[in-house]
gemmi code that builds the backbone of each chain (N, CA, C; Angstrom):
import gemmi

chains = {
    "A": [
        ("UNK", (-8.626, -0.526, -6.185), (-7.703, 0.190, -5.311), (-8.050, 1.666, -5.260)),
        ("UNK", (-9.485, 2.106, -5.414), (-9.808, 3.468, -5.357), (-9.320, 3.936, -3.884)),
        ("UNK", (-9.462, 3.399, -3.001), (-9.166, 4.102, -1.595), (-7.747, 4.593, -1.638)),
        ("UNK", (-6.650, 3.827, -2.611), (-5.255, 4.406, -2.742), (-5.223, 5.039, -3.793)),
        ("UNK", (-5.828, 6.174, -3.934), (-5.537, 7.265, -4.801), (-4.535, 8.480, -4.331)),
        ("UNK", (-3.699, 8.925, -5.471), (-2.873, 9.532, -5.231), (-2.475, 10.747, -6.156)),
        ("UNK", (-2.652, 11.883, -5.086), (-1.696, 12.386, -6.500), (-1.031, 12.331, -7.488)),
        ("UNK", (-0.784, 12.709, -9.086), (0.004, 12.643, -9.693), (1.369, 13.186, -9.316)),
        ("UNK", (2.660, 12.462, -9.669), (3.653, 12.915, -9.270), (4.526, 14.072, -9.294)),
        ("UNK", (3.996, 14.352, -10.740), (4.495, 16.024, -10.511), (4.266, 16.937, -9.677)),
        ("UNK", (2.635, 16.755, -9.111), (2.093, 17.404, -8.039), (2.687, 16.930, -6.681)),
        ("UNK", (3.068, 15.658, -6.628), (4.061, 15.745, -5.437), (5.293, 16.129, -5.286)),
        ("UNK", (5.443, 16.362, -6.595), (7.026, 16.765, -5.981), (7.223, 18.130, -6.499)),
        ("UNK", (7.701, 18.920, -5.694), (7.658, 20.464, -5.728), (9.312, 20.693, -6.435)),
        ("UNK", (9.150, 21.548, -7.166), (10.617, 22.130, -7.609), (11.146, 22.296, -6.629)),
        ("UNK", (11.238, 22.932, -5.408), (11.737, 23.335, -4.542), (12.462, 21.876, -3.320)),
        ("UNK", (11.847, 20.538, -4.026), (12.306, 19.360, -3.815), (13.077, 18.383, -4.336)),
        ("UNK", (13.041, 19.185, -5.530), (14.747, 18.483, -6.475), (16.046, 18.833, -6.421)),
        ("UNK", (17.226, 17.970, -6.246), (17.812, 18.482, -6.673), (19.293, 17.637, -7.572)),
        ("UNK", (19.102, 18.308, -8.757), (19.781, 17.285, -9.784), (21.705, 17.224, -10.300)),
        ("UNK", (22.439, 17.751, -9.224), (24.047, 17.750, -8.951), (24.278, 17.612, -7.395)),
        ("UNK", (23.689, 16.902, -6.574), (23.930, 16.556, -5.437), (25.141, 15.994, -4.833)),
        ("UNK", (26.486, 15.794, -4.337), (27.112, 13.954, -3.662), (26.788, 14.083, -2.834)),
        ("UNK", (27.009, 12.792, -2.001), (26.778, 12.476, -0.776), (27.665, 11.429, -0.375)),
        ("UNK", (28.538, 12.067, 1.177), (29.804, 11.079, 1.960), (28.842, 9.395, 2.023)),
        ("UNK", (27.673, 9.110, 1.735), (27.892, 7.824, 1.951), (25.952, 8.033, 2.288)),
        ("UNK", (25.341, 6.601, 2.203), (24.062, 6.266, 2.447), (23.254, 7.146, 2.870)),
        ("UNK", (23.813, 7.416, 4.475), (23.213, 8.101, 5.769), (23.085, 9.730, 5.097)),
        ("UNK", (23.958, 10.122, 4.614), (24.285, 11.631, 3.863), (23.102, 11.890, 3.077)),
        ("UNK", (22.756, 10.761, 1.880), (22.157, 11.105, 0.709), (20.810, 10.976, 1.099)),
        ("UNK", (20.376, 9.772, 2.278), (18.844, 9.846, 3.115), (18.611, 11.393, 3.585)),
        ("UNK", (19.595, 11.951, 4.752), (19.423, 12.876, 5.092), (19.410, 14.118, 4.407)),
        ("UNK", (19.822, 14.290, 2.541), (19.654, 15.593, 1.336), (18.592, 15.296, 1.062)),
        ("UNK", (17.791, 13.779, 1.213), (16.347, 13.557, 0.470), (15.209, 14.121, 1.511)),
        ("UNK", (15.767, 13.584, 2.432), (14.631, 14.232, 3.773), (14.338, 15.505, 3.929)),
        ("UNK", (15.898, 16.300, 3.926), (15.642, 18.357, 3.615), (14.641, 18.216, 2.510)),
        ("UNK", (14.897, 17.561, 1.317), (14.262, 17.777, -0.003), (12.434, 17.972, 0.777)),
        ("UNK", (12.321, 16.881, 1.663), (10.969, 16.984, 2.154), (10.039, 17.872, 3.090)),
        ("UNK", (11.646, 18.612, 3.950), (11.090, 19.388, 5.137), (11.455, 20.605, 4.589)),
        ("UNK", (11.974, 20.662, 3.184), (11.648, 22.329, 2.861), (10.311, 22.980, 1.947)),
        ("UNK", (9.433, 21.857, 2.058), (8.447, 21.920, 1.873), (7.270, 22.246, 2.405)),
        ("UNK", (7.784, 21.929, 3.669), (6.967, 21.810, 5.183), (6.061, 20.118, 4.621)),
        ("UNK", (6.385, 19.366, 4.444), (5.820, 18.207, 4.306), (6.097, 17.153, 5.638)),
        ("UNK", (7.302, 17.130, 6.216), (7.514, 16.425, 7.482), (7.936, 17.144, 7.973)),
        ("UNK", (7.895, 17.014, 9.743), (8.705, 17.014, 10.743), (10.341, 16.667, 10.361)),
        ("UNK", (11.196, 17.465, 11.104), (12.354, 17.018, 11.277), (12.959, 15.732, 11.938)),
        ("UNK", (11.905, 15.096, 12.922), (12.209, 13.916, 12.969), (11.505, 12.617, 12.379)),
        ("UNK", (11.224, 13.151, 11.161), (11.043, 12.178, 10.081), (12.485, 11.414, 9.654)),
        ("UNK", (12.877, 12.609, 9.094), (14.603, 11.887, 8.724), (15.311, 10.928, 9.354)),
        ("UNK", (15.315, 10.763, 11.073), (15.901, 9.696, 11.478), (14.854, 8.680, 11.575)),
        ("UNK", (13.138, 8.773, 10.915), (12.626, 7.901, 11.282), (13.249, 6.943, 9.545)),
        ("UNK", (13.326, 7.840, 8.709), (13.670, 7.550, 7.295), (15.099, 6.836, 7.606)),
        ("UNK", (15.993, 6.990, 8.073), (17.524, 6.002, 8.431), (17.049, 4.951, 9.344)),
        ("UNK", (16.671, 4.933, 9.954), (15.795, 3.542, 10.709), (15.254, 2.459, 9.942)),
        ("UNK", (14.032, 2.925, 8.980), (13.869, 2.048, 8.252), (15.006, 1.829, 7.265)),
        ("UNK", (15.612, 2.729, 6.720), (16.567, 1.572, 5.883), (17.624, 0.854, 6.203)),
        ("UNK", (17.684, 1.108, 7.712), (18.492, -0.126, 8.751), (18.494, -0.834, 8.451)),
        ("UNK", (16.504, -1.255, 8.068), (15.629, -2.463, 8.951), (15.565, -3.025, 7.275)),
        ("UNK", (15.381, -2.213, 6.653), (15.403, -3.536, 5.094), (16.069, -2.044, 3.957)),
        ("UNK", (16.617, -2.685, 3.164), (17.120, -1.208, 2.005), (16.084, -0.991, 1.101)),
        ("UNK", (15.625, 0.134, 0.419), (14.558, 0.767, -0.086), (15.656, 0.745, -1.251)),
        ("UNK", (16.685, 0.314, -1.423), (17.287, 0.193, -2.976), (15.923, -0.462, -4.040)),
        ("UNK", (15.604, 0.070, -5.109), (14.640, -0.729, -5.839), (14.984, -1.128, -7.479)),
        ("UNK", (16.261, -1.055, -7.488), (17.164, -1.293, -8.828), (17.222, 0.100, -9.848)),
        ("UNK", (17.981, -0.036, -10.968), (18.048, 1.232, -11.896), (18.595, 1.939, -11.537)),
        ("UNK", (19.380, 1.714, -10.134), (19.899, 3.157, -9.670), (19.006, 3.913, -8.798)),
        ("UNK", (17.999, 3.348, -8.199), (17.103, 4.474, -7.412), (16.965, 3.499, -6.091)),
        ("UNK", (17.227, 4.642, -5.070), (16.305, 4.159, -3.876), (15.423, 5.318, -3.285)),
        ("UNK", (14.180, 4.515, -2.668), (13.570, 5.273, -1.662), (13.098, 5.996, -1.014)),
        ("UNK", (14.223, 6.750, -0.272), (13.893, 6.392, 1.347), (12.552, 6.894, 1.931)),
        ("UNK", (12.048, 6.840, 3.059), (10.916, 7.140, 3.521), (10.825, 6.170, 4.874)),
        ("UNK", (10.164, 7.062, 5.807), (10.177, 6.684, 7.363), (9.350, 5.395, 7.961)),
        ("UNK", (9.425, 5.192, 8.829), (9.014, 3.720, 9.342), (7.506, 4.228, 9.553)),
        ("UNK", (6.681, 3.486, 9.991), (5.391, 3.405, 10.442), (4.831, 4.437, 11.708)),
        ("UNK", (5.410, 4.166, 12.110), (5.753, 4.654, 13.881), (5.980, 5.993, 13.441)),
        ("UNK", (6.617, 6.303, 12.139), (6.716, 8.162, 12.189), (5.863, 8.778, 11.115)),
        ("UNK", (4.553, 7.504, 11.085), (3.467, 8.528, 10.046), (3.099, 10.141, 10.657)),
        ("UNK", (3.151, 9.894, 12.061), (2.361, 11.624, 12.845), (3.504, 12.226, 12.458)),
        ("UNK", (4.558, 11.824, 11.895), (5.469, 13.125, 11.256), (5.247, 13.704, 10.163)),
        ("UNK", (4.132, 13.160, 9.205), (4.410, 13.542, 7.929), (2.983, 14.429, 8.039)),
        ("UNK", (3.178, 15.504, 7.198), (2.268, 16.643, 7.137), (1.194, 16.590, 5.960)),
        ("UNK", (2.118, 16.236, 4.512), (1.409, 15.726, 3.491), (2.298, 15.289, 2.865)),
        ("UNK", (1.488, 14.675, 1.675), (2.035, 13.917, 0.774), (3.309, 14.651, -0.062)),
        ("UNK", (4.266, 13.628, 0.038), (5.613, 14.573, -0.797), (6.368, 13.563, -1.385)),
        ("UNK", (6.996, 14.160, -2.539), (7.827, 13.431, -2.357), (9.390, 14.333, -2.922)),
        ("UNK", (10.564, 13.946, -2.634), (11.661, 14.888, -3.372), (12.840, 13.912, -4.053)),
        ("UNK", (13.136, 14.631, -4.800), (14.608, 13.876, -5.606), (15.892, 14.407, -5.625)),
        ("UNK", (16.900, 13.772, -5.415), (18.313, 14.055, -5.014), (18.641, 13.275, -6.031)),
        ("UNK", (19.897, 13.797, -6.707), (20.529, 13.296, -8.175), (21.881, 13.389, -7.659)),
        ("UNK", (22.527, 11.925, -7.362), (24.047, 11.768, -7.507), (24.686, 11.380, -8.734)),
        ("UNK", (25.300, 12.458, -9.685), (25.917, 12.161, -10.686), (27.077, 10.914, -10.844)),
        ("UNK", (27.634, 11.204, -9.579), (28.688, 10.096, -9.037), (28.694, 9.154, -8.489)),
        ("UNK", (27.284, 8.977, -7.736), (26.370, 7.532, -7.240), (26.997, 7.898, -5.870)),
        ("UNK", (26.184, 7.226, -5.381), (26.318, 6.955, -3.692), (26.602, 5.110, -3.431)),
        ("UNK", (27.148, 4.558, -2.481), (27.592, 3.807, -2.742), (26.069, 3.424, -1.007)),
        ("UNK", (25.111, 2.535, -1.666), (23.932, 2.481, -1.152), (24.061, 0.826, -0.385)),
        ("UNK", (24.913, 0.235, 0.346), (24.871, -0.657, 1.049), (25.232, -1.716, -0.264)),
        ("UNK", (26.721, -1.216, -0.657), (27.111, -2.257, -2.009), (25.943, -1.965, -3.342)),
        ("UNK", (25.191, -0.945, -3.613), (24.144, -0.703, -4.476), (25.041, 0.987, -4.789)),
        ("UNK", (24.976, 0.706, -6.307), (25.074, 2.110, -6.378), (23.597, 2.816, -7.092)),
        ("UNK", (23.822, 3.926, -6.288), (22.464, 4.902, -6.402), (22.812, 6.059, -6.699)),
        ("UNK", (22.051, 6.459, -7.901), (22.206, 7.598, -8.789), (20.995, 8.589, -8.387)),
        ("UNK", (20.080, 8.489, -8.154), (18.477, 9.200, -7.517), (17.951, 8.619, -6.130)),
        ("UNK", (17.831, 9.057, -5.390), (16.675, 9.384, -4.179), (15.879, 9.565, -4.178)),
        ("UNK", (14.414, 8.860, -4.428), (13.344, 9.815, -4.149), (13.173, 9.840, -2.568)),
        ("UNK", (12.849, 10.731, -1.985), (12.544, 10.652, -0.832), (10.890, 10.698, -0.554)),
        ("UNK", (10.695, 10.162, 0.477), (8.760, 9.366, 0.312), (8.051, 9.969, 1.575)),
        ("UNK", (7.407, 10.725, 1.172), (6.080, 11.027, 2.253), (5.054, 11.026, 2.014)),
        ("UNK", (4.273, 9.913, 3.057), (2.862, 9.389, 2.532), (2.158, 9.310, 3.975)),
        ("UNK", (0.562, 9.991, 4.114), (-0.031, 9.268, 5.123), (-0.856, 8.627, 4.400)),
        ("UNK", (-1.658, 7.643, 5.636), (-2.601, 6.680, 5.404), (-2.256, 5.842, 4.240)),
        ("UNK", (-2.823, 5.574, 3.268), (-1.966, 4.362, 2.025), (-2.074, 5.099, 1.224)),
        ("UNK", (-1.283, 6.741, 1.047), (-0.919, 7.188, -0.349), (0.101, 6.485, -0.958)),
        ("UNK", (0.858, 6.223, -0.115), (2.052, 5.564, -0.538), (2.218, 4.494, -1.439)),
        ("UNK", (0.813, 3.672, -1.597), (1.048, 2.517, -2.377), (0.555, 3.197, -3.886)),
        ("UNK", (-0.089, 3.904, -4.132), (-0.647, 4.552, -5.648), (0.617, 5.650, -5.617)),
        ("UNK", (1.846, 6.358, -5.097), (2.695, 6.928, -5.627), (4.130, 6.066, -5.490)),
        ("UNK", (3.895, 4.984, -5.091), (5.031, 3.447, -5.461), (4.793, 2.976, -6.963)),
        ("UNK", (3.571, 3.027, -7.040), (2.894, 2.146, -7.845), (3.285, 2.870, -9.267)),
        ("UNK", (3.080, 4.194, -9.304), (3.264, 5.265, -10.441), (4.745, 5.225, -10.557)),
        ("UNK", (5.375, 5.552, -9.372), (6.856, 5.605, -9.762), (8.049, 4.256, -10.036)),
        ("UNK", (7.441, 3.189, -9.747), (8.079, 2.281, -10.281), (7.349, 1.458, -11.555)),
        ("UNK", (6.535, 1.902, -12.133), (6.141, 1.679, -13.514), (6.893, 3.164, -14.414)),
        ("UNK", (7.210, 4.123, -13.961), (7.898, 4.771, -14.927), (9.619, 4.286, -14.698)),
        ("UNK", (10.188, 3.581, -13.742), (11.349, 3.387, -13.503), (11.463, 1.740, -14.469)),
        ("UNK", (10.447, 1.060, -14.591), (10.162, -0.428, -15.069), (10.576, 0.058, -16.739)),
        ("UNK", (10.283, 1.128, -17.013), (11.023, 1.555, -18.608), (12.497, 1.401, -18.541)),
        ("UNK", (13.301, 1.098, -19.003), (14.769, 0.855, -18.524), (15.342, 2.263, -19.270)),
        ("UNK", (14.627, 2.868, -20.461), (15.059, 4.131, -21.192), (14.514, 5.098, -19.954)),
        ("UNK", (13.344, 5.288, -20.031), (12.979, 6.245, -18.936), (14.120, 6.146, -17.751)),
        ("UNK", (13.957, 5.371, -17.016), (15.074, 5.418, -15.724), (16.583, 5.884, -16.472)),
        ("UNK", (16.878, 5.630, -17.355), (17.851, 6.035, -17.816), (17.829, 7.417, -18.048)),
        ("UNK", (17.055, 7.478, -18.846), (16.597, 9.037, -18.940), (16.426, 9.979, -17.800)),
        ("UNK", (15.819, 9.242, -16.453), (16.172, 10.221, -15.604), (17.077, 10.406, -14.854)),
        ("UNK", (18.086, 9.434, -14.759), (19.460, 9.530, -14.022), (20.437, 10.519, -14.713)),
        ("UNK", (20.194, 10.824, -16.340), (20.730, 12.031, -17.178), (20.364, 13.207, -17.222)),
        ("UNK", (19.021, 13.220, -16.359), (18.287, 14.643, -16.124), (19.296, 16.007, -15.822)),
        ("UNK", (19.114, 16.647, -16.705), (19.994, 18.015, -15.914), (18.856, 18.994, -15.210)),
        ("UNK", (17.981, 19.127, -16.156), (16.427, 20.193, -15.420), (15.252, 19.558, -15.249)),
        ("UNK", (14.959, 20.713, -14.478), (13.733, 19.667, -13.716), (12.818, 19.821, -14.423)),
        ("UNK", (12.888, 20.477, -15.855), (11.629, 20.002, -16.661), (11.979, 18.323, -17.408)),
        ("UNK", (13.093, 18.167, -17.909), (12.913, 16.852, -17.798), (12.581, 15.793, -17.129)),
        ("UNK", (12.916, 16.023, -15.634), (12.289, 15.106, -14.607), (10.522, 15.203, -14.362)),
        ("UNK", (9.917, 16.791, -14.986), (8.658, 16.748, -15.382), (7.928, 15.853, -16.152)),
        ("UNK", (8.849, 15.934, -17.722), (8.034, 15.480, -18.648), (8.426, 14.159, -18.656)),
        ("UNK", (9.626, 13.417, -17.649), (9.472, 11.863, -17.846), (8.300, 11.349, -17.068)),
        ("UNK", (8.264, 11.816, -15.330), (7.290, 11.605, -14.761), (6.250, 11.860, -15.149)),
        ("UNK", (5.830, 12.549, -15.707), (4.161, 13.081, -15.870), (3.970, 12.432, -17.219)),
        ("UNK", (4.721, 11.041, -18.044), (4.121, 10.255, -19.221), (3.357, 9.217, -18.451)),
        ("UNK", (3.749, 8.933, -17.202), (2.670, 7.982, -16.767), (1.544, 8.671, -16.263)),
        ("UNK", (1.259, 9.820, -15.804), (-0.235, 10.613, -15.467), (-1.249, 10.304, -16.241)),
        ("UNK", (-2.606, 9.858, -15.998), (-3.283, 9.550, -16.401), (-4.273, 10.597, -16.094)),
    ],
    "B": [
        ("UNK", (1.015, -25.622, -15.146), (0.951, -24.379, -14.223), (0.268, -24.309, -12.847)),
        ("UNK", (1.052, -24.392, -11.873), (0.830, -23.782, -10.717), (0.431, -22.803, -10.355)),
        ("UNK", (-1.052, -22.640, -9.477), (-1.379, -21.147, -8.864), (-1.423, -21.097, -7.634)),
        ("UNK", (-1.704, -19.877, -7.459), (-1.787, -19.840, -5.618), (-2.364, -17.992, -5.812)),
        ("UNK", (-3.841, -18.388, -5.202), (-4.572, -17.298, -4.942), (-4.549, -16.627, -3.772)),
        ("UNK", (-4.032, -15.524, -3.188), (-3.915, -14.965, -1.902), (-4.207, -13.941, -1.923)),
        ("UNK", (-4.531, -13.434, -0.574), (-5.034, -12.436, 0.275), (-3.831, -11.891, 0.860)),
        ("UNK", (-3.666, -10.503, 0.156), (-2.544, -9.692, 0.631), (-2.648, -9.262, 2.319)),
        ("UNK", (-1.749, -9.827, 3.325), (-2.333, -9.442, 4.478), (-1.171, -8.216, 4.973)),
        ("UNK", (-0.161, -7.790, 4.896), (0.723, -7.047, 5.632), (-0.376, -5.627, 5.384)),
        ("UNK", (0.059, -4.781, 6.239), (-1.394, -3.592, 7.169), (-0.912, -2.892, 6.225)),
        ("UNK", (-0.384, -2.744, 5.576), (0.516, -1.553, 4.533), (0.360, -1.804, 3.118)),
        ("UNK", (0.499, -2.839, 2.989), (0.142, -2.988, 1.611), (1.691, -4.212, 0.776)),
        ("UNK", (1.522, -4.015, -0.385), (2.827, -4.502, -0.928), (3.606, -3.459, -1.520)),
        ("UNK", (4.330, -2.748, -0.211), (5.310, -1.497, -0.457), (6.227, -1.666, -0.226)),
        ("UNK", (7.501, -0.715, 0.005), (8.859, -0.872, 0.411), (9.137, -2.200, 0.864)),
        ("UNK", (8.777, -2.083, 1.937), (9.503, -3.365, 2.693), (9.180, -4.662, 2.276)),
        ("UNK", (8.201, -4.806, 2.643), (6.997, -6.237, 2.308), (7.282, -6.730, 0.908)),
        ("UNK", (7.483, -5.609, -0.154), (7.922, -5.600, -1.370), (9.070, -5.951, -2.004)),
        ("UNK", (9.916, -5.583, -1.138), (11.356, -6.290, -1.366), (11.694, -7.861, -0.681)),
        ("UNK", (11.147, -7.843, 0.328), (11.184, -9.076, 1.076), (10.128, -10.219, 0.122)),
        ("UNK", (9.157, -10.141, -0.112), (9.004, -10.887, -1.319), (9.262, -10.746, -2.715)),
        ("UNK", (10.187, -9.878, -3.172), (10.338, -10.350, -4.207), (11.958, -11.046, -4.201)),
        ("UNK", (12.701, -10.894, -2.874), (13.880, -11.285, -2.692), (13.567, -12.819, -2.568)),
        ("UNK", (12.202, -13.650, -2.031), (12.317, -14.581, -1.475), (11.685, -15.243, -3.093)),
        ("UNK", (11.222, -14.173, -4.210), (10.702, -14.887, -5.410), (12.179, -15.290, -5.879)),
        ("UNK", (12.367, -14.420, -5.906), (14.125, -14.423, -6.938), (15.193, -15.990, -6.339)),
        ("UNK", (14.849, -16.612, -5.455), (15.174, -17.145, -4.126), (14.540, -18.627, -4.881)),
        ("UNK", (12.876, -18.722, -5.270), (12.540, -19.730, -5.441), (12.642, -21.067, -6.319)),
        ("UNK", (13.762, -20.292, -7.135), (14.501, -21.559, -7.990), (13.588, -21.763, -9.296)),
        ("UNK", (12.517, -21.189, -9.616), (11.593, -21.530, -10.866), (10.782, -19.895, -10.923)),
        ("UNK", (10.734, -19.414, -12.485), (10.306, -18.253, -12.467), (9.153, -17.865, -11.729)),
        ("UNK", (8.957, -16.981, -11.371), (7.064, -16.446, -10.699), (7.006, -15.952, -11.109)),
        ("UNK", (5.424, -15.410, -11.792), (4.414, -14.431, -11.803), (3.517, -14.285, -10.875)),
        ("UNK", (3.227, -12.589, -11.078), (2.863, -12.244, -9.752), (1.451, -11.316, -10.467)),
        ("UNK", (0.401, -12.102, -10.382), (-0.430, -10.746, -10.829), (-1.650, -10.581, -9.963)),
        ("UNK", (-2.035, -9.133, -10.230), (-2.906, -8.696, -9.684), (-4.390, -8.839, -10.061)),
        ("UNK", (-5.261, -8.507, -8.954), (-6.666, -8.692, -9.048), (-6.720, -8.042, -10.685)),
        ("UNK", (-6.527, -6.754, -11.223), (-6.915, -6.123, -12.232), (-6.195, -6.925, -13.268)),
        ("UNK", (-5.820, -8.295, -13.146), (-5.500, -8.773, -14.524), (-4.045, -8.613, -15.150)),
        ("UNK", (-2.942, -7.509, -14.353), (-1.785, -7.266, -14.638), (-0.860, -8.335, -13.875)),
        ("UNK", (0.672, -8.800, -15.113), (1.215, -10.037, -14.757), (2.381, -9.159, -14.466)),
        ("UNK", (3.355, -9.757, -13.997), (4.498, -8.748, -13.322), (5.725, -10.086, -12.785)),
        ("UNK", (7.028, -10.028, -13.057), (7.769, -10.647, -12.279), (7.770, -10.610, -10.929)),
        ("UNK", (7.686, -11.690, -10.487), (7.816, -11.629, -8.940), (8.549, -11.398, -8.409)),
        ("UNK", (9.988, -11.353, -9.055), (11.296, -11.413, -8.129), (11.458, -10.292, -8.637)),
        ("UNK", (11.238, -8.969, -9.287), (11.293, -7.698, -9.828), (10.663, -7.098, -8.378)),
        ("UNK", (11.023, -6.107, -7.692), (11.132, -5.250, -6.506), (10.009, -4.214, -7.443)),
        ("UNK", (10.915, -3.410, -8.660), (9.904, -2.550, -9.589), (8.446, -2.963, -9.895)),
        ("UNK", (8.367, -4.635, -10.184), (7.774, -5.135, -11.031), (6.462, -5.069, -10.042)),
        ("UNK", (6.815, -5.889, -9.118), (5.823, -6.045, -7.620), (5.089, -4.507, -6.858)),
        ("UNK", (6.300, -3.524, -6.958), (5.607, -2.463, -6.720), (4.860, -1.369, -7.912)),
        ("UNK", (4.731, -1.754, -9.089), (3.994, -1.074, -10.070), (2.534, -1.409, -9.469)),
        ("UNK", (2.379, -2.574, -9.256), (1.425, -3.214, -9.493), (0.564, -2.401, -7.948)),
        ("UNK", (0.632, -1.061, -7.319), (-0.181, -0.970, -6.445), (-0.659, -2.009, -5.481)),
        ("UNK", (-0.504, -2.772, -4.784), (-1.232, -3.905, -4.281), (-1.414, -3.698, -2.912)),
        ("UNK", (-2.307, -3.495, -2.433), (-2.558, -2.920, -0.898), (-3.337, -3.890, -0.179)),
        ("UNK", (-3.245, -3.804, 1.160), (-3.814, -4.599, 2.530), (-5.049, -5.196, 1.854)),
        ("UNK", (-5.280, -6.265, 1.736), (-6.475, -7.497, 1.457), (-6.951, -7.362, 0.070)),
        ("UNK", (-6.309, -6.634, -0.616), (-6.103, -7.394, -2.366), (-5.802, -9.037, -2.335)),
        ("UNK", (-6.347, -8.715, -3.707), (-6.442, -10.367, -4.106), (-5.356, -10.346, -5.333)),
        ("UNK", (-4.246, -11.168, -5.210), (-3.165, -11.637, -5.817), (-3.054, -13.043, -6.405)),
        ("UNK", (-2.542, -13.430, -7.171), (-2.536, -14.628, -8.016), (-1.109, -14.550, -8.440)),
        ("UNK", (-0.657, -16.156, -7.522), (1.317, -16.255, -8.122), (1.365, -17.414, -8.884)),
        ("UNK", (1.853, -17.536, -9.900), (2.203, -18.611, -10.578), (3.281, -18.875, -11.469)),
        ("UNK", (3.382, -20.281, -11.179), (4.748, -20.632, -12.068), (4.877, -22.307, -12.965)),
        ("UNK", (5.689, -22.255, -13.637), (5.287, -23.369, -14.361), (7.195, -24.402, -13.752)),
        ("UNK", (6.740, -25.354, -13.990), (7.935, -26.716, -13.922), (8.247, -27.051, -12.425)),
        ("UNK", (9.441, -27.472, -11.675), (10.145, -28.807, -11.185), (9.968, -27.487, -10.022)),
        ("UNK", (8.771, -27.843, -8.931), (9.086, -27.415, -7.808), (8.215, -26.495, -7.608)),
        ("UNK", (7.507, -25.850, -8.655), (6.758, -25.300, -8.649), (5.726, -25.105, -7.502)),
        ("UNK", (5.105, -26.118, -7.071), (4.371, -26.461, -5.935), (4.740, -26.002, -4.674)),
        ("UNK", (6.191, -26.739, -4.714), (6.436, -25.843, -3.048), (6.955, -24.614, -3.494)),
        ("UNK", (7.594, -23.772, -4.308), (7.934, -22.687, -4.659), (6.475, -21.358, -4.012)),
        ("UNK", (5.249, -22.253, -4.350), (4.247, -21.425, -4.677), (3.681, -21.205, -3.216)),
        ("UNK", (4.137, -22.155, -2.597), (3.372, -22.654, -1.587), (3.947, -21.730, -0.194)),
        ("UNK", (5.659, -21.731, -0.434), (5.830, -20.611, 0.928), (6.040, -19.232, 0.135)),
        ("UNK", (5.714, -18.691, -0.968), (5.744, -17.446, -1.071), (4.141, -16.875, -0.985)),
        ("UNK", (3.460, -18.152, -1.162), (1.951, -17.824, -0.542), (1.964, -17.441, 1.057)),
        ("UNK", (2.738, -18.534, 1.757), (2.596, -18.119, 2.862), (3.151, -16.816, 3.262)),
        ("UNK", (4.264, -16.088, 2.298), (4.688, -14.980, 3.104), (3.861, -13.704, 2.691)),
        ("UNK", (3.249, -14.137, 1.549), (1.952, -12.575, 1.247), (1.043, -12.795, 2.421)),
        ("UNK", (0.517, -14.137, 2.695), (-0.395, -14.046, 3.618), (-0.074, -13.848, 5.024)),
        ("UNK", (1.091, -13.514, 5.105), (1.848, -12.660, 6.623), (1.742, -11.572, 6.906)),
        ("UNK", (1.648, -10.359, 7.892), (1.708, -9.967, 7.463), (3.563, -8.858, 7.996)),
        ("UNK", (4.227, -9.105, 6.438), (5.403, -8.657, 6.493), (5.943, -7.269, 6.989)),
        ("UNK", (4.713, -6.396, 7.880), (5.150, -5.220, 7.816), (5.195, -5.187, 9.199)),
        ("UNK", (5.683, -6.212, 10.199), (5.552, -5.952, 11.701), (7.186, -5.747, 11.807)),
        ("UNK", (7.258, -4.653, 12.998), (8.781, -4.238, 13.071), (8.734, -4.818, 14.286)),
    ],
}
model = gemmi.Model(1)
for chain_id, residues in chains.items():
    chain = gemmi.Chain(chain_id)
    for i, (resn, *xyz) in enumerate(residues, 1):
        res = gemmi.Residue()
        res.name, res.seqid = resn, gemmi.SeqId(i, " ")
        for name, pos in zip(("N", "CA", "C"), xyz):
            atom = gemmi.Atom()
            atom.name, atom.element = name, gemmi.Element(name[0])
            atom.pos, atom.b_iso = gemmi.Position(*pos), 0.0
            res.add_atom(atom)
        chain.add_residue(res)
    model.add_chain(chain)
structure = gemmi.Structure()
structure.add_model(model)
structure.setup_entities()
């Protein structure tokens, strides 16, 4: 799988893309704090975000532990600028289509980055302490040093 | 033990979508699956996490298997849905 190489995740995700005391009125809310997380990066277009509520129309990016997702349909790869990704922390959960969700990552990938920064972030979420550990995150150096134990 | 060797076909890989949709239809198949990859790594099939650790992108080679009562057809349409490809909207 050399052609899906990917950044390490710390390198995708910019401080300036976390953020760890977030709520959100409901699903649509907490997609659209993960998506800013992405366009204050300059990583997407602004109409990434409704391409990001579209797809989770079309199937939920819930992926257990408390985390979903989100990230835009196919059709809105010419939105994405580079690779990103950001995190939104609901202390109080979001209530994610009967799923409650405690983290967001929000996902920007062209061409198949996306499958080597899936791949990284749900082997550190497959720890049931780690995921735990990061739903308790208060700073974003902890959300550093959990993510960056899987960097190789 | 039952296998079933496939050719990952969805254009995307085994991500979000494709990813949940089979591992919803593993969880579905009434007898445990394993799901492993060309590099030798075994992974629950019906695990969403488990399926997407495993990197698995457009025309990887995958190996599902399961052992007991049903096994066969169990193996047989979750073969067919890797070899779909699940990412057409």
């Amino acid at each position: 799988m050399s052609d899906n190489e990917s950044k390490p995740l710390t390198e995708l995700l910019a401080e300036a893309s976390i953020t760890l005391d977030a709520s959100a009125t409901g699903r649509d809310d907490a997609i659209r704090q993960a998506g800013a997380g992405l366009l204050a990066v300059g990583a997407i277009d602004a109409g990434y975000i409704d391409a990001m509520i579209d797809r989770e129309n079309s199937v939920s990016t819930f992926m257990g532990e408390g985390v979903a997702i989100p990230h835009g349909t196919l059709a809105a790869k010419d939105s994405v600028k580079s690779d990103a990704l950001s995190m939104v922390k609901f202390p109080d959960g979001v209530d994610w289509d009967g799923n409650d969700v405690r983290i967001a990552f929000g996902i920007a990938a062209k061409g198949n980055g996306h499958i080597a920064l899936l791949s990284q972030l749900a082997t550190v979420l497959m720890d049931p302490e780690k995921a735990e550990a990061l739903r308790d995150a208060t700073t974003v150096e902890q959300v550093y040093a959990l993510l960056e134990s899987e960097d190789e | 033990m039952a296998e079933r060797t496939v050719t990952v076909a969805s254009s995307v890989g085994l991500h979000a979508r494709p990813a949940s949709l089979f591992a919803q239809a593993a969880a579905k198949a009434g007898v445990p699956v394993q799901l492993t990859s060309a590099a030798g790594k075994s992974v629950n099939a019906a695990s969403i996490l488990g399926v997407l650790s495993l990197g698995i992108g457009h025309g990887d080679e995958v190996t599902l298997s399961a052992e007991g009562d049903g096994s066969d057809a169990a193996l047989d349409s979750l073969a067919e849905l890797l070899g779909t490809d699940l990412d057409k909207e």
